[in-house]
KEKE-3310 file (N, C-alpha, C; in steps of 0.2 Angstrom, whole numbers, plus 5000, padded with zeros to 4 digits):
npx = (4903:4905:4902:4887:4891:4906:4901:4895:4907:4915:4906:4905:4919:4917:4911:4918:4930:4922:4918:4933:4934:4940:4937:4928:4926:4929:4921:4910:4914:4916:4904:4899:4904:4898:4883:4885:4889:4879:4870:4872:4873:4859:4854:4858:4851:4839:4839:4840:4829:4819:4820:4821:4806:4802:4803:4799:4804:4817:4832:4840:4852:4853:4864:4868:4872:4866:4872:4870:4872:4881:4872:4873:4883:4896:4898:4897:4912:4919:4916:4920:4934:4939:4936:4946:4962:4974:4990:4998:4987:4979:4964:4949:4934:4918:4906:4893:4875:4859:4841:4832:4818:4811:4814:4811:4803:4797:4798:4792:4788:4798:4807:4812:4826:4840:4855:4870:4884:4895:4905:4909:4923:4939:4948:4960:4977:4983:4994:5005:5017:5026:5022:5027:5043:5054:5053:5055:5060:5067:5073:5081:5086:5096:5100:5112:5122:5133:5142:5147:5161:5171:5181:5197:5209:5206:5194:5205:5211:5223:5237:5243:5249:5254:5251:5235:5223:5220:5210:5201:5189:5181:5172:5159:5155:5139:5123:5111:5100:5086:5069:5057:5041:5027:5010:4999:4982:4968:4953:4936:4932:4919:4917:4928:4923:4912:4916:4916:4918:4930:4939:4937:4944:4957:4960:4959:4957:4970:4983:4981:4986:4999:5003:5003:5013:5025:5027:5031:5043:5049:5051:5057:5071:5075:5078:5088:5099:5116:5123:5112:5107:5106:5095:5091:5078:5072:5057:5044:5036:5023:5032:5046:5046:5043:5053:5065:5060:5061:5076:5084:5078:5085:5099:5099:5098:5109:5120:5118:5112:5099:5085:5074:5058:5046:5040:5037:5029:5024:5006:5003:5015:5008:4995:5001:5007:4996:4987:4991:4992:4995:4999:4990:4979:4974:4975:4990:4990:4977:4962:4946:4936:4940:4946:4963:4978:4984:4994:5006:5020:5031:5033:5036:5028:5017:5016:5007:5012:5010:5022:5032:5044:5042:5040:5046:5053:5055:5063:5064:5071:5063:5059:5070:5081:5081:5075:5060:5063:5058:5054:5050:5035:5030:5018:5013:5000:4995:4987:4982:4975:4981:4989:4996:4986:4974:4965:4959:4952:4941:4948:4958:4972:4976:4991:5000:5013:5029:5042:5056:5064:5072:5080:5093:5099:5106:5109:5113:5102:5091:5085:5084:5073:5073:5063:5060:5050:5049:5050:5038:5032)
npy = (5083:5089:5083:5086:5090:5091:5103:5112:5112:5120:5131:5138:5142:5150:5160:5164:5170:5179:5188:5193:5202:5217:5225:5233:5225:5212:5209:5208:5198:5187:5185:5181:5166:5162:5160:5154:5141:5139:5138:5124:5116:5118:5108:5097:5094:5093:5085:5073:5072:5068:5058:5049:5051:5044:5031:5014:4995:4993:4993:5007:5015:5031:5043:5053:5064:5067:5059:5050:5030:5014:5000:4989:4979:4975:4984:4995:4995:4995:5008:5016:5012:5018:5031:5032:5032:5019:5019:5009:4997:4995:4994:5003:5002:5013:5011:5001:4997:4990:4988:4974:4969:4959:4958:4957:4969:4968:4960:4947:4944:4950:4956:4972:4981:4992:4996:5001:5010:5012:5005:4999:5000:4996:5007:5018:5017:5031:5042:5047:5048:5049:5061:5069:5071:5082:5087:5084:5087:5079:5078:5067:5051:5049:5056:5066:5072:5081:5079:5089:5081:5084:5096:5104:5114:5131:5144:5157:5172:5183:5189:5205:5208:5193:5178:5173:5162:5148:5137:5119:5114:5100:5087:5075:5066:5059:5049:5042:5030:5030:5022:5011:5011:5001:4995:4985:4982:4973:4974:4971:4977:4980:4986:4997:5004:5011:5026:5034:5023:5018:5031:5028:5016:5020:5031:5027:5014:5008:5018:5020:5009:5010:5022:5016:5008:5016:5024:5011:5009:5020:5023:5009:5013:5022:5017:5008:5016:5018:5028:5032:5037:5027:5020:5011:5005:5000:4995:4998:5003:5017:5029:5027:5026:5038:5045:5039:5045:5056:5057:5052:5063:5073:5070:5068:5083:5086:5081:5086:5101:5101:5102:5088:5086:5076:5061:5044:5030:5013:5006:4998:5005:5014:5014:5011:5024:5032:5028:5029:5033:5044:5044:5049:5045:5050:5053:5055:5060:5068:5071:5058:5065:5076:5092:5089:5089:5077:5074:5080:5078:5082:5094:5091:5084:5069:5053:5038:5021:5006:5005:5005:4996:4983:4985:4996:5015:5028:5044:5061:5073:5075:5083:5090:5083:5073:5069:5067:5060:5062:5057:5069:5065:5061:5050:5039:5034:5023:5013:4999:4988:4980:4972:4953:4945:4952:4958:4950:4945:4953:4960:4975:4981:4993:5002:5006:5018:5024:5032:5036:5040:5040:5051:5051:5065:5069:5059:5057:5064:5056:5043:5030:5019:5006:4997:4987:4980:4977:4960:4960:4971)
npz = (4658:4676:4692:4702:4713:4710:4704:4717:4724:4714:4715:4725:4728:4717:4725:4736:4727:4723:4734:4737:4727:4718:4708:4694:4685:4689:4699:4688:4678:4690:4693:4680:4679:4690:4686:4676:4683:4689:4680:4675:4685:4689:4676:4680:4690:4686:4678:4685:4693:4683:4676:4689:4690:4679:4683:4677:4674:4672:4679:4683:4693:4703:4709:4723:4720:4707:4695:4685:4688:4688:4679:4685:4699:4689:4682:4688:4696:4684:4681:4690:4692:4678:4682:4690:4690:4694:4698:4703:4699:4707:4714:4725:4725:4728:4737:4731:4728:4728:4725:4722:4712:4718:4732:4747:4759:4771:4786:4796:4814:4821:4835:4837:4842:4847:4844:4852:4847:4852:4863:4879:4884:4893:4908:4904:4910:4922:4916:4922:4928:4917:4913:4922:4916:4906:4891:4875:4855:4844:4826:4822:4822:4834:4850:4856:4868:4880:4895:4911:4919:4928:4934:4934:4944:4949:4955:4963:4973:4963:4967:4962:4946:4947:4938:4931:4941:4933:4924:4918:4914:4910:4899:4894:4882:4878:4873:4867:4857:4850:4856:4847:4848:4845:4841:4832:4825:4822:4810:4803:4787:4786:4800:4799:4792:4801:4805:4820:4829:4823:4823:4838:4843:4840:4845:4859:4863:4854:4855:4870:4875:4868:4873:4887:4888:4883:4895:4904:4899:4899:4914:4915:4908:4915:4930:4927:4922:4926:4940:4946:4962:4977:4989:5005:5014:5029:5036:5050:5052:5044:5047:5046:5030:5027:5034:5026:5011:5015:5017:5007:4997:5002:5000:4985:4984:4990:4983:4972:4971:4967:4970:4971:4963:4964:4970:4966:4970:4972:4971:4982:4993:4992:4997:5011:5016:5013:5022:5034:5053:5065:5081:5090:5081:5070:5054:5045:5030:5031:5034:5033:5027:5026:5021:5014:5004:4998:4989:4990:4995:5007:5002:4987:4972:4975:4967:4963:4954:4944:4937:4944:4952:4963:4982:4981:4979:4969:4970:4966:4956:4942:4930:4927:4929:4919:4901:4891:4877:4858:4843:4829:4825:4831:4839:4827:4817:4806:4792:4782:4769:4763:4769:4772:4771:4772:4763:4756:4765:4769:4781:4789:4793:4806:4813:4825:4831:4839:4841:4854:4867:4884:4892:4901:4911:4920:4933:4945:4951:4955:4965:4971:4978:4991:5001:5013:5021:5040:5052:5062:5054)
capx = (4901:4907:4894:4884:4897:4910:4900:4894:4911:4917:4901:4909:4926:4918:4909:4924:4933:4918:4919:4938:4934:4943:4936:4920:4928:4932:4914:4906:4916:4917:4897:4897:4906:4893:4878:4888:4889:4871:4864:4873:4868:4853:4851:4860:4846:4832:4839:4839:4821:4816:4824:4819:4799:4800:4805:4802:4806:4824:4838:4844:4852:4856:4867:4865:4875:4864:4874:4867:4875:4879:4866:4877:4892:4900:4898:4900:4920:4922:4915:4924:4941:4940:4938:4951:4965:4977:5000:5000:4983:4975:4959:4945:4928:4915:4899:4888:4868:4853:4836:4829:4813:4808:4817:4805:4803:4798:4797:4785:4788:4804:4808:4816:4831:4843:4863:4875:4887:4901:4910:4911:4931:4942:4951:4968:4982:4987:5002:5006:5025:5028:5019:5033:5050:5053:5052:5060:5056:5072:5072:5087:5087:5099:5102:5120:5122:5140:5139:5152:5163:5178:5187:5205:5211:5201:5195:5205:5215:5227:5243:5244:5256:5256:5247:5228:5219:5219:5202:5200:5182:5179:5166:5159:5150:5131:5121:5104:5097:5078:5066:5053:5037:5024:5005:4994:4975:4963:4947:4935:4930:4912:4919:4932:4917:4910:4921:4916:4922:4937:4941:4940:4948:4964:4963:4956:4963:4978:4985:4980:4989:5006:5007:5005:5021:5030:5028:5035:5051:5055:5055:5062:5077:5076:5083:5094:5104:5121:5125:5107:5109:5103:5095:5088:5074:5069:5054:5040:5030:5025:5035:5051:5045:5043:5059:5068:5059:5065:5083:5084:5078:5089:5105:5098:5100:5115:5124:5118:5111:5095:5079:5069:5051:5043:5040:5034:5029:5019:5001:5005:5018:5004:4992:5003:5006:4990:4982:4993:4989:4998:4999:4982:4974:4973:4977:4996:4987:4972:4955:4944:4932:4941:4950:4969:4982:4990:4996:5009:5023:5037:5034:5035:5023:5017:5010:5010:5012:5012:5029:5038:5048:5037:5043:5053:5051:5060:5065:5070:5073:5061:5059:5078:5085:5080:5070:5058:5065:5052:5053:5046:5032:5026:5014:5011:4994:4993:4981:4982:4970:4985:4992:4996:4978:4968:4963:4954:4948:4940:4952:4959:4976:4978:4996:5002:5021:5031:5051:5058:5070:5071:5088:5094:5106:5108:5109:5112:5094:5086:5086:5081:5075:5074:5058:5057:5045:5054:5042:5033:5029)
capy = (5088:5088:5081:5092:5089:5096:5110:5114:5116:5126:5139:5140:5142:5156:5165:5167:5175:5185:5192:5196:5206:5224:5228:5228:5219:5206:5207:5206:5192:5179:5184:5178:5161:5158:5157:5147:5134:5136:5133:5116:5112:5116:5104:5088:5092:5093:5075:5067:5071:5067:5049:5047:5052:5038:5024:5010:4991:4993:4995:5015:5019:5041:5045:5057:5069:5067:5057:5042:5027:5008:4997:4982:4978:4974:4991:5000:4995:4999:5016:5020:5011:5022:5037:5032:5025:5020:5017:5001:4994:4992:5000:5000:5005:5014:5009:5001:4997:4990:4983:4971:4970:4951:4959:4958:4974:4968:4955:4947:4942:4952:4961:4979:4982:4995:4997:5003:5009:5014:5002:4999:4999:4997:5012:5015:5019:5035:5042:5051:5047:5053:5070:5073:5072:5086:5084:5087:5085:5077:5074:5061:5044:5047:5059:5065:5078:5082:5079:5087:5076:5087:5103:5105:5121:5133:5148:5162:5179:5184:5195:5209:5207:5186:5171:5171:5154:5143:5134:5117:5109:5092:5085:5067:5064:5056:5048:5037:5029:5034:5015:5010:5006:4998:4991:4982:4980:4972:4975:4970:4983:4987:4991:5000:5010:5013:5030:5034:5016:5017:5036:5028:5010:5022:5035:5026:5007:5007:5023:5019:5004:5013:5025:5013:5004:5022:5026:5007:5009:5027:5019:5006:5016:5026:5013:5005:5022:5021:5034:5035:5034:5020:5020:5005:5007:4994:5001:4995:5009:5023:5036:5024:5026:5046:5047:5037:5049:5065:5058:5053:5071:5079:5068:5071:5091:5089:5082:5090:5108:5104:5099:5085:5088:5071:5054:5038:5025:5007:5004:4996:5008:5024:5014:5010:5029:5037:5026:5030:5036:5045:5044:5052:5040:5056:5051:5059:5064:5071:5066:5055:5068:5084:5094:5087:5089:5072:5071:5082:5076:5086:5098:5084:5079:5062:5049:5030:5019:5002:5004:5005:4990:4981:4989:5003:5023:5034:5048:5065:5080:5071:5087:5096:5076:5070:5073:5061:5064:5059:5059:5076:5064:5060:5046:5039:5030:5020:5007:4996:4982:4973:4965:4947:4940:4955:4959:4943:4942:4959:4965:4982:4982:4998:5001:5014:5018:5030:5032:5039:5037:5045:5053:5053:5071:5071:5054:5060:5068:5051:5040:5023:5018:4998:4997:4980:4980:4971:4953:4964:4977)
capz = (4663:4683:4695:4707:4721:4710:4704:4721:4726:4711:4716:4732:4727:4715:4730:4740:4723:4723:4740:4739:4721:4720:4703:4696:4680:4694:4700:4681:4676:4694:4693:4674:4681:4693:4684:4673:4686:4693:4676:4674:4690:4684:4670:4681:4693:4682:4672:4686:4694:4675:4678:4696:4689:4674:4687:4675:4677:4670:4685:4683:4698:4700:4714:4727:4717:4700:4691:4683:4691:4685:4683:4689:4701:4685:4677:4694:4698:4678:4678:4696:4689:4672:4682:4695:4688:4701:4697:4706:4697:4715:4714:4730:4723:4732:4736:4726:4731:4722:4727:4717:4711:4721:4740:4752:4762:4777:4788:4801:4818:4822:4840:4837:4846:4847:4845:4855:4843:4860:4865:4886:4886:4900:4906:4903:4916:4920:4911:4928:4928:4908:4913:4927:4913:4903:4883:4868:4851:4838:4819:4824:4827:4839:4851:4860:4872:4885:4903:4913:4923:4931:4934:4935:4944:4956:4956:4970:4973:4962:4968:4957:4942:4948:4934:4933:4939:4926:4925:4914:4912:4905:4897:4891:4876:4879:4868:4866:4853:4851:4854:4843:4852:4841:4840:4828:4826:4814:4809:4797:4783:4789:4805:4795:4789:4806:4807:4827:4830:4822:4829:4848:4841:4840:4852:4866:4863:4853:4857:4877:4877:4866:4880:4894:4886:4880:4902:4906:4896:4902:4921:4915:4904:4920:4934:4922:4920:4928:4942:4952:4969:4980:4996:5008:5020:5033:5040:5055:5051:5040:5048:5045:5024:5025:5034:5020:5007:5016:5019:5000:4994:5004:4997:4982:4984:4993:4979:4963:4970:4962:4974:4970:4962:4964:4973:4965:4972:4970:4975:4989:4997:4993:5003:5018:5016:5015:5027:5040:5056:5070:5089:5092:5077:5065:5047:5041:5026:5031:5038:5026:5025:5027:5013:5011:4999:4999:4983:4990:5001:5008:4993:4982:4970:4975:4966:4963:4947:4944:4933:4947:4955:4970:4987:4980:4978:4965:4971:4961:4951:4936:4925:4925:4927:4914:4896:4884:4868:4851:4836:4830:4821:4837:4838:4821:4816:4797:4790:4774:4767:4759:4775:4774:4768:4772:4756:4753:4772:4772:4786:4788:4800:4810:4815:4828:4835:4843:4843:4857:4872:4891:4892:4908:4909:4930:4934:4952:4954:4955:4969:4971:4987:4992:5005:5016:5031:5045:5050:5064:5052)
cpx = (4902:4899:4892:4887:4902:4906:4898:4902:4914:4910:4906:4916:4925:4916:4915:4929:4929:4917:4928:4937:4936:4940:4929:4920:4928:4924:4909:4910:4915:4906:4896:4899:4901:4887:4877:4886:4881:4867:4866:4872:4861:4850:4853:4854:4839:4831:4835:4833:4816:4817:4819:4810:4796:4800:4804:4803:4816:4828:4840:4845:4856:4855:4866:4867:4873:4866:4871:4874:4876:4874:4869:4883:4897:4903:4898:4908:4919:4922:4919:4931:4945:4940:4943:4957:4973:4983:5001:4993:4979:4968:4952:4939:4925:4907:4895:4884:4863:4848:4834:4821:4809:4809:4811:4806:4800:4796:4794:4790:4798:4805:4811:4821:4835:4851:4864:4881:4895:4901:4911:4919:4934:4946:4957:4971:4982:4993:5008:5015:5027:5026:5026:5042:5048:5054:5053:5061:5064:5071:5074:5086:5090:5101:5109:5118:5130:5136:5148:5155:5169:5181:5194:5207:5206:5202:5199:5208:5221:5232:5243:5250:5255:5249:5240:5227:5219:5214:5204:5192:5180:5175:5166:5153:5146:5129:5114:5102:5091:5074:5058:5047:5030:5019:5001:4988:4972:4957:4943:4932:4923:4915:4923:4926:4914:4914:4921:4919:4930:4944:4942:4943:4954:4965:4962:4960:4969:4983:4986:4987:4998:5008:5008:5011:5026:5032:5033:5043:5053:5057:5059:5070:5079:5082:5085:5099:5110:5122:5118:5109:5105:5101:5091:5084:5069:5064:5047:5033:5029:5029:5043:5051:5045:5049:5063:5067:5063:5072:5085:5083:5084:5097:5106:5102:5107:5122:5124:5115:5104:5087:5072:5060:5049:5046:5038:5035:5023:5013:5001:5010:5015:5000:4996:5004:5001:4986:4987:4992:4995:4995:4991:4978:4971:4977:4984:4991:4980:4966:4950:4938:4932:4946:4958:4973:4986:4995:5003:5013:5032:5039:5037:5028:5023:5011:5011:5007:5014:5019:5034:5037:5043:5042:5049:5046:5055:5056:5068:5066:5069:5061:5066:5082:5085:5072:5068:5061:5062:5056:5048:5037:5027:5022:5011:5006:4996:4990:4981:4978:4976:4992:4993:4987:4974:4963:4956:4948:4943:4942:4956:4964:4977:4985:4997:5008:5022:5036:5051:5060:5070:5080:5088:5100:5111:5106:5107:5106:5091:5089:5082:5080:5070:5068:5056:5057:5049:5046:5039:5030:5023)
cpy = (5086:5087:5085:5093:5094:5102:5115:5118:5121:5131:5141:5144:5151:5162:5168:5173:5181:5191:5196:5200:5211:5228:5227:5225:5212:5206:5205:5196:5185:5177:5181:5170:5159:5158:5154:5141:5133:5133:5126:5114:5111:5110:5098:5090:5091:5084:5073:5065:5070:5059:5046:5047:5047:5033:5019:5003:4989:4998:5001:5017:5028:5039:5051:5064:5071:5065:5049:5036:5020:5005:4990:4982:4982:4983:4996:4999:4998:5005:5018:5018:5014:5027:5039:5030:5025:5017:5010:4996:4992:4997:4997:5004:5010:5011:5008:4996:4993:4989:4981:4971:4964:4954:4959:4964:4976:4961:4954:4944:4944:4957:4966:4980:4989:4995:5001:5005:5010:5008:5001:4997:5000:5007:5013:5020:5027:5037:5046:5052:5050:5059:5072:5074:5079:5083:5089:5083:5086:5078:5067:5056:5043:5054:5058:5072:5077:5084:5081:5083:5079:5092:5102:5114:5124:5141:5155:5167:5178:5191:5200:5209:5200:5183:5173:5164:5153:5136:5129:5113:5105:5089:5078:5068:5059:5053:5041:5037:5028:5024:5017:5006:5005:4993:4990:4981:4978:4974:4972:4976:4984:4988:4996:5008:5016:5021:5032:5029:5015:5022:5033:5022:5015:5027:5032:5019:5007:5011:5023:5016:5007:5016:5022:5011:5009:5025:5018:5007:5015:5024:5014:5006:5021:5022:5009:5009:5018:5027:5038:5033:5029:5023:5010:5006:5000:4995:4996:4999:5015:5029:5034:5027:5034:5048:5046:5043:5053:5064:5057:5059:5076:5076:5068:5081:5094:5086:5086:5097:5107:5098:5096:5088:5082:5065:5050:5033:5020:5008:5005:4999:5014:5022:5015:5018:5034:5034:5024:5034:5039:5043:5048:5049:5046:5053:5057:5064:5065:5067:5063:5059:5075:5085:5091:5087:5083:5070:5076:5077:5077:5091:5096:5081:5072:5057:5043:5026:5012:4998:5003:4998:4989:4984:4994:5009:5025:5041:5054:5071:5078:5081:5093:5088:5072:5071:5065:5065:5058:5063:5065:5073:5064:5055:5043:5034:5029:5013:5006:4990:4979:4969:4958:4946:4945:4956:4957:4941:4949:4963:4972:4981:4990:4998:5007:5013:5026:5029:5038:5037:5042:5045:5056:5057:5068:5064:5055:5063:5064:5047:5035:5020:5011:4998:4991:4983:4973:4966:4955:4968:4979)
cpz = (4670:4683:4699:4712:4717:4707:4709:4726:4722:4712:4722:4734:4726:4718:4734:4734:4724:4729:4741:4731:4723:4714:4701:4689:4683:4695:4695:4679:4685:4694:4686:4677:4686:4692:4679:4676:4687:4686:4675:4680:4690:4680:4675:4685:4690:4678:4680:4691:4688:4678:4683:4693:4686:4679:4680:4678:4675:4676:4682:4690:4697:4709:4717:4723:4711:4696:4691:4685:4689:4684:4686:4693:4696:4684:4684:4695:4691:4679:4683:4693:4682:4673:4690:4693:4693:4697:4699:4706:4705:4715:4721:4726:4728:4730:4734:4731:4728:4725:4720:4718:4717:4731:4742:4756:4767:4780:4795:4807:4821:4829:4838:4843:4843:4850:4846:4852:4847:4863:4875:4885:4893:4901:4906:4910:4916:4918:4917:4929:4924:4910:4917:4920:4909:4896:4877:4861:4844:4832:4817:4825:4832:4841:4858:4864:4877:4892:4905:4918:4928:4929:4937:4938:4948:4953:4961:4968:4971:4965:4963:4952:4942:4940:4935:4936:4934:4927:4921:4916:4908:4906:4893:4888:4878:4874:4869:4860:4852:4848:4850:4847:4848:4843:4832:4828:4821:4813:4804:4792:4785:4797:4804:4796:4793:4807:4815:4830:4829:4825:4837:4849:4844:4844:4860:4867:4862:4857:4865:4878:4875:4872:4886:4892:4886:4890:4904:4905:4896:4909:4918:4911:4911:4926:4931:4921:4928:4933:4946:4959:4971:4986:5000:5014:5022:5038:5045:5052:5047:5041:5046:5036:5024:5028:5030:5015:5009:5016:5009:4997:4997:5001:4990:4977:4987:4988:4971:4966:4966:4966:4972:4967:4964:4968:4970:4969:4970:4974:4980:4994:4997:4999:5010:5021:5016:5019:5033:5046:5063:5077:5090:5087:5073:5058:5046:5036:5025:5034:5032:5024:5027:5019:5016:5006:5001:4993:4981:4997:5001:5002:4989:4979:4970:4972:4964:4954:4947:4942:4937:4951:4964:4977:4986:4979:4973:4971:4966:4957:4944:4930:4925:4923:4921:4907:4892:4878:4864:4847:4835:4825:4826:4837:4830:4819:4808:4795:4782:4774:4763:4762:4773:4770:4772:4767:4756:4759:4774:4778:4783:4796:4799:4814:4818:4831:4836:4844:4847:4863:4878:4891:4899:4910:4916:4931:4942:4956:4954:4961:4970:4976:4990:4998:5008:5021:5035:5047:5055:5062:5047)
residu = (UNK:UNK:UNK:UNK:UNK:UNK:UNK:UNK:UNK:UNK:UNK:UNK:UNK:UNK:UNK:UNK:UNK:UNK:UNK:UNK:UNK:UNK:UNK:UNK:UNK:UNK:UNK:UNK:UNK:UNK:UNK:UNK:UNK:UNK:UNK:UNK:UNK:UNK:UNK:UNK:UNK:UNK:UNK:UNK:UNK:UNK:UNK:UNK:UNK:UNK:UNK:UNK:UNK:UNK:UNK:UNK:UNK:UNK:UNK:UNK:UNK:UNK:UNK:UNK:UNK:UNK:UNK:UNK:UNK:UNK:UNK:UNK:UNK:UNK:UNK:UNK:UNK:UNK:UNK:UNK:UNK:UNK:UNK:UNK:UNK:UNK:UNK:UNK:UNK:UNK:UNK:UNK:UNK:UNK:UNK:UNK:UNK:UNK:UNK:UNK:UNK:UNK:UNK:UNK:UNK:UNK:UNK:UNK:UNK:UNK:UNK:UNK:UNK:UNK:UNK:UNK:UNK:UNK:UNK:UNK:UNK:UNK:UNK:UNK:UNK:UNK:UNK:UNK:UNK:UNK:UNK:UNK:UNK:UNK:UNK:UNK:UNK:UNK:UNK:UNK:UNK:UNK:UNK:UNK:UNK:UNK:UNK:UNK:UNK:UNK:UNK:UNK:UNK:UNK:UNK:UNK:UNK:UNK:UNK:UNK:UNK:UNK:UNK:UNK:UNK:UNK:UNK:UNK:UNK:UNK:UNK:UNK:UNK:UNK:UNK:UNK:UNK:UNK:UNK:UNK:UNK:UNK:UNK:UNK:UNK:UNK:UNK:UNK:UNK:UNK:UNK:UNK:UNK:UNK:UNK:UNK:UNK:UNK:UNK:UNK:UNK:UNK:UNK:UNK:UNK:UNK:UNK:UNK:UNK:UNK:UNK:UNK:UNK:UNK:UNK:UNK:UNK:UNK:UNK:UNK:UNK:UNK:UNK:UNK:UNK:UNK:UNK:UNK:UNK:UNK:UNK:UNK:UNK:UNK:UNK:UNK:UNK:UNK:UNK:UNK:UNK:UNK:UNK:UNK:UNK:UNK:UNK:UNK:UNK:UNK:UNK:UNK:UNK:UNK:UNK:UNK:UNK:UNK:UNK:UNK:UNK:UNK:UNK:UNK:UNK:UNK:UNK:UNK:UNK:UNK:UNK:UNK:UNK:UNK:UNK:UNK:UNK:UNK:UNK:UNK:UNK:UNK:UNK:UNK:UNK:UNK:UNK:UNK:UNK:UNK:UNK:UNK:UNK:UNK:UNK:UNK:UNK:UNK:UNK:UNK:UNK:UNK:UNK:UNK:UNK:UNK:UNK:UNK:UNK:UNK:UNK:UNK:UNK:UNK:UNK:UNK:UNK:UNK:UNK:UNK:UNK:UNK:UNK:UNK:UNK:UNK:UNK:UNK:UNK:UNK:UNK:UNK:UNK:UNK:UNK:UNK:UNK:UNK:UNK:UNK:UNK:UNK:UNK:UNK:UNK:UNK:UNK:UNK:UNK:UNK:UNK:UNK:UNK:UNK:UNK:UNK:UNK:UNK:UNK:UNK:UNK:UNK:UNK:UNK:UNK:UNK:UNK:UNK:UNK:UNK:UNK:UNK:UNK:UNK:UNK:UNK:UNK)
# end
């Protein structure tokens, strides 16, 4: 006979048939099937408040489910491995319990205390940089794309009767190989069990720390590209650094046609820029206890990142110039107890990864801008 759990779900199965019924043969027979179920539910709960009533000095454990239950370890794995049986003989029991007759059941002279079962974690970086690309989602380990590089011929007025223009457009085959970023964790099997615990293990720790790495190595796949511009700025003062920017954005737009969205810059070069002050001792970006939009600048999202290069800026076009491209798996979490000497050591490795590459189309829409204060500055 199934145990109360499966018959409870087979009632539930059978109500739902009984609610899409069209017939009332449909509705004699799914109603004959569930009073089928309820009586065997019936007799397992009646056993085993019969059981539960005798108690007795002979170990009978009965399951929250009504099913009589080993009375030892031993006979606990067997019954779960005869009604598990697993292709690669690897079998993990569940839960077995007992109290014994001699256990003590309380104990003297003990303060009560209360667990925290939340964790105080650090907080993770923002991802502030990764949000600016655009993104696109492969099957491929490697993705190719065509950049043009040159036209031959022109468009103008033809004579009537004379040759059309004759146009060619040539194009260079791209291509990137999607990286592999990858973490590790261990745990022991009662924290395993802890399910809260191990939910913000991987969304909050591991997974944190993946994406701080998957933001490092897009910048740094970024100014590694071939074909960004460069600039150099030698500056006294911040108005010297918002020049640079604006001259940068504009060489930007004046060679691709396609105007900057964004500024990053380091810690250290936001501060020098939000606590700058002009000629009358008025803050650039705003008063410290007025409304401001500083996280704007020259209608450029501005924001700062530790990824980037100490005394530089990018500059650029980040969401037309260039795309994340993932795996369409996207972020992949897996956990196995047959690690290396898990097993034996009741650990539980948690594994997370992430394939995927910053493909940089418009190389020209980036600008990399070199930022030394002169030795007054």
């Amino acid at each position: 006979m199934p145990n109360i759990k499966e018959l409870r779900e087979q009632r539930e199965f059978l109500i739902g048939q009984l609610k899409a019924a069209e017939t009332m043969d449909d509705l004699d027979r799914v109603k004959s099937d569930i009073d089928e179920v309820d009586a065997q539910i019936g007799v397992l709960e009646k056993r085993a408040a019969l059981v539960k009533s005798l108690g007795g000095t002979r170990a009978v454990h009965v399951g929250g489910d009504g099913e009589l239950r080993a009375k030892t370890l031993g006979e606990h794995f067997v019954k779960f491995r005869e009604a598990n049986p697993s292709a690669d003989n690897r079998i993990i029991a569940t839960p077995y319990s007992m109290k014994a007759a001699g256990d003590p059941t309380t104990s003297a002279n003990l303060v009560p205390t209360e667990y925290e079962p939340e964790a105080v974690r650090r907080v993770a970086a923002p991802l502030s940089v990764l949000d600016l690309f655009a993104r696109k989602t492969i099957s491929a380990p490697i993705y190719s794309w065509n950049v043009w590089s040159a036209t031959t011929g022109s468009v103008g007025t033809t004579a009537e009767g004379a040759t059309k223009n004759k146009l060619t457009y040539s194009y260079v085959p791209k291509s990137a190989t999607l990286q592999k970023v990858t973490g590790i964790i261990k745990m022991t099997d009662e924290l395993f069990e802890d399910a809260p615990y191990v939910a913000e293990a991987i969304n909050q720790d591991l997974v944190d720390d993946l994406n701080a790495n998957r933001q490092t190595q897009a910048v740094t796949t970024l100014l590694a590209t071939s074909g960004l511009q460069t600039k150099t700025v030698t500056y006294a003062k911040a108005l010297d650094i918002f020049q640079g920017i604006l001259e940068a954005a504009a060489a930007i737009e004046d060679a691709t046609h396609i105007a900057p969205d964004s500024v990053v810059v380091t810690p250290a070069i936001w501060l020098v820029l939000r606590s700058a002050i002009d000629e009358d001792g008025h803050f650039y970006a705003g008063e410290p206890f007025g409304d401001s939009d500083y996280q704007r600048l020259f209608e450029m999202t501005f924001i700062k990142s530790a990824d980037v290069t100490a005394n530089h800026a990018i500059v650029g076009a980040f969401a037309r110039g260039a795309e994340l491209v993932s795996k369409a798996d996207g972020v992949r979490v897996d956990s196995t107890n047959s690690n290396d000497t898990d097993f034996e050591k009741n650990l539980v490795s948690i594994r997370a990864e992430a394939r995927e590459i910053l493909a940089v189309k418009r190389p020209g829409c980036f600008c990399n801008v070199t930022l030394t204060a002169t030795s007054n500055g």
